[in-house]
Structures are given as structure tokens and as C-alpha cells.
Backbone as a ProteinNet text record, in pm:
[ID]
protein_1_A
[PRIMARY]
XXXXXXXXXXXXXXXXXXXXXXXXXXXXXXXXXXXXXXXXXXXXXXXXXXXXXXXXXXXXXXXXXXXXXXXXXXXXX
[TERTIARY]
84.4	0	88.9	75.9	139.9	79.6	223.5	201.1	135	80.7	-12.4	179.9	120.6	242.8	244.6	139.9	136.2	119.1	190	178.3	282.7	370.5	452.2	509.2	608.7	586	572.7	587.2	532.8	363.7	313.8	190.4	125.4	132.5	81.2	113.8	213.3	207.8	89.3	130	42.8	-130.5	-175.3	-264.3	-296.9	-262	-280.3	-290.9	-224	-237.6	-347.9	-410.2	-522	-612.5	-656.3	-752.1	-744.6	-630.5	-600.1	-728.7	-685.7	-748.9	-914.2	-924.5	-1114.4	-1190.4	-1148.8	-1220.3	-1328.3	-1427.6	-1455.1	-1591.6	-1650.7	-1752.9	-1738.9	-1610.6	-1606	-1574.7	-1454.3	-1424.7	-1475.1	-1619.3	-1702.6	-1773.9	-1786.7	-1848.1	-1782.9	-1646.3	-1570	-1550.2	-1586.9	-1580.6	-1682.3	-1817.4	-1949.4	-1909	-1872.5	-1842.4	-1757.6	-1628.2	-1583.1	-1663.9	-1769.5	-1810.2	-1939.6	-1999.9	-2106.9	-2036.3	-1908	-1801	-1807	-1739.2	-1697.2	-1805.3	-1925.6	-2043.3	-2109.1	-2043.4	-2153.8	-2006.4	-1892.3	-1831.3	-1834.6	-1851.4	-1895.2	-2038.5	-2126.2	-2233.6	-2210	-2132.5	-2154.9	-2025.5	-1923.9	-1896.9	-1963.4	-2056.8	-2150.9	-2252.5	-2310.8	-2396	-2324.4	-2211.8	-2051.1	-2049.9	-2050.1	-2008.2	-2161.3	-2301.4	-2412.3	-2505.8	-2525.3	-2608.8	-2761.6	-2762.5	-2885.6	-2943.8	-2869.4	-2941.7	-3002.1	-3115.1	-3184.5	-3160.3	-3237.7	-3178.4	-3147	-3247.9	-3234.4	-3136.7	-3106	-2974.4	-2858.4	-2839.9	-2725.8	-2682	-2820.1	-2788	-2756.1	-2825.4	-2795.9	-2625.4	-2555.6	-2476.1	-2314.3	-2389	-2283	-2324.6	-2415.5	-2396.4	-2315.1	-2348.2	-2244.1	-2088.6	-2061.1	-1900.1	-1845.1	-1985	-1930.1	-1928.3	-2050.6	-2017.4	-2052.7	-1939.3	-1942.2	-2078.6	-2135.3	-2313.1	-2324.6	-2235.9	-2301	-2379.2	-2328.4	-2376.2	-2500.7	-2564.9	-2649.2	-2780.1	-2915.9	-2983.4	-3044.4	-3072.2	-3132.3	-3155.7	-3276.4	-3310.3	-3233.8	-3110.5	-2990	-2895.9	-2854.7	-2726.7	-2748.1
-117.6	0	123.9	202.6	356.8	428	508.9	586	689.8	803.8	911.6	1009.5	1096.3	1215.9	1318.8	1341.5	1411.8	1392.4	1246.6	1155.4	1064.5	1080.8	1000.9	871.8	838.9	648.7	619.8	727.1	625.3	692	782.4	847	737.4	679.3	568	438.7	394	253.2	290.9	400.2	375.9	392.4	451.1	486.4	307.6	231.3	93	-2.1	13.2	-51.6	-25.6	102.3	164.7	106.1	61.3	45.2	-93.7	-154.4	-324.6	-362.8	-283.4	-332.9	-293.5	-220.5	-138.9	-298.2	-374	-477.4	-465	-514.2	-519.2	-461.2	-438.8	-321.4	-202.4	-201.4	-69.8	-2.6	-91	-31.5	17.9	-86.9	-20	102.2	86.4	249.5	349.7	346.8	450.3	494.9	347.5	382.4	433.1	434	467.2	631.5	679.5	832.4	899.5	836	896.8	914	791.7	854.2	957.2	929.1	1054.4	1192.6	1207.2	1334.9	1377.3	1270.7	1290.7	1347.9	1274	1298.1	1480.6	1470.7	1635.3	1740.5	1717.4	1809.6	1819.3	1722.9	1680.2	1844.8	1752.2	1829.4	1986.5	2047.8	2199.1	2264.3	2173.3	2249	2233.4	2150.9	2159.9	2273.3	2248.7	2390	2545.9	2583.6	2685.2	2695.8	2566.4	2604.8	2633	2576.4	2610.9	2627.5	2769	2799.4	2762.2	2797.7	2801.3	2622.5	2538.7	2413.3	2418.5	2289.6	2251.5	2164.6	2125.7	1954.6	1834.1	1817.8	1737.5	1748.2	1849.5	1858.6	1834.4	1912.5	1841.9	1718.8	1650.4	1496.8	1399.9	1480.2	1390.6	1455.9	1606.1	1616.1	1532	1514.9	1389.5	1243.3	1256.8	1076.6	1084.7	1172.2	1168.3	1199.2	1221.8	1233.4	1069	1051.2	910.8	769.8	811.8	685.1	767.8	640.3	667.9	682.7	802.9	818.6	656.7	595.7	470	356.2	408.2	305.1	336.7	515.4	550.5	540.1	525.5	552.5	666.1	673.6	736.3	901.6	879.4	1002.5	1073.1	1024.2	1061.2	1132.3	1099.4	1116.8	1252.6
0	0	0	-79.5	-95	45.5	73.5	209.9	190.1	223.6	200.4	177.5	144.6	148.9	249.2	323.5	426.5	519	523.6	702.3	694.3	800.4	825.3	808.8	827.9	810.1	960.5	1046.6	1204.4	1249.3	1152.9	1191.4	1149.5	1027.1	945.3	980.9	1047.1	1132.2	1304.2	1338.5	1458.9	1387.9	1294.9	1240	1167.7	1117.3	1079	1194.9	1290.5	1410.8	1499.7	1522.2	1562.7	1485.6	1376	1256.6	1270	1272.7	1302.4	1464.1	1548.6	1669.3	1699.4	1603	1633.3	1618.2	1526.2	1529.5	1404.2	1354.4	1208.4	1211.2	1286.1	1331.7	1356.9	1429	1451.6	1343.7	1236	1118.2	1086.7	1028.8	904.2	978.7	1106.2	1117.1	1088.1	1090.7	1032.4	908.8	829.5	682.9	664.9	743.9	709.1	707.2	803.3	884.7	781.1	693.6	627.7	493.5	487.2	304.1	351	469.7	470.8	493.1	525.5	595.2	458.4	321.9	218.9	147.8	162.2	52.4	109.1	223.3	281.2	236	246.2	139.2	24.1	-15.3	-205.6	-210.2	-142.9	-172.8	-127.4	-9.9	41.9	-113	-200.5	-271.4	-430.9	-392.4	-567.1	-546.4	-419	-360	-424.7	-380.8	-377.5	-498.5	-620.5	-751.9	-835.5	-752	-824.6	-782.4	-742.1	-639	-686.1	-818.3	-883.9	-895.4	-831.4	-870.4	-734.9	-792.2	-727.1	-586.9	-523.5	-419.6	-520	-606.9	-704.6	-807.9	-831	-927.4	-807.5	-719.8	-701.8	-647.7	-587.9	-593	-738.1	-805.4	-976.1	-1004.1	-971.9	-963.9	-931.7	-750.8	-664.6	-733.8	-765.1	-858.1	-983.7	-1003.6	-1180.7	-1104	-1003.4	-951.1	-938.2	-860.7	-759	-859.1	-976.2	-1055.7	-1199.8	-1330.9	-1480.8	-1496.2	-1576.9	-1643.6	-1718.2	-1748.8	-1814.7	-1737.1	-1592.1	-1460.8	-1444.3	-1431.8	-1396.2	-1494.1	-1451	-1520.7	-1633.2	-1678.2	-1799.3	-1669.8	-1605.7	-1546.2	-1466.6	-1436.3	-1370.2	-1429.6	-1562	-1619.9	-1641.9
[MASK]
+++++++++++++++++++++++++++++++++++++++++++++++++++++++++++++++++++++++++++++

């Protein structure tokens, strides 16, 4: 696994070892926490770049980020 560039090689062993011991529940709650963290900045800078859309546009917005328009349906893309 490639190291991040703005973290250490001992920020990132104690940071893997911390993540090693949460146990496999606790993980996924964290992974849960980072994509809703991720998805509510996604959305406050599509808001920033378009004020004029809708709720609905910019959820059809964050879907066209998160997946290829060929995945999405017709009323989405």
C-alpha cells in the first residue's frame, strides 16, 4: 500500500495498528463516517459552484461524480 504524502511512516504505522485493533464493526463504522463526511463536502462544494441548482440537481450532480453516467440511469445522467 502507498504511504499518504502528508503523514509520516510512524503516523501511518500507529494509524494501521489503531484500525487493526477497532475490530470489524467498529471499522465499518468509520468507513461509514468517512463517506457521509466525504459525501456532505462533495455536496456543500456543488452547492458553492451552483447555487442556482436545485436539491435534485445536485444529488444527480454527486452521482455523476461518484459513478461513470453509463452506470447511472437514464433520469440521472
Amino acid at each position: 500500500m502507498m504511504r499518504a504524502l502528508d503523514t509520516t511512516a510512524e503516523a501511518e504505522a500507529l494509524q494501521r495498528e489503531i484500525h487493526r485493533r477497532l475490530g470489524g464493526p467498529a471499522r465499518l463504522r468509520l468507513a461509514l463516517d468517512m463517506s457521509l463526511a466525504a459525501r456532505a463536502l462533495t455536496m456543500a462544494r456543488l452547492r458553492r459552484r451552483h447555487p442556482d441548482f436545485s436539491e435534485l440537481d445536485l444529488k444527480k450532480a454527486l452521482l455523476r461524480q461518484a459513478f461513470t453516467t453509463d452506470n447511472l440511469p437514464p433520469p440521472l445522467r
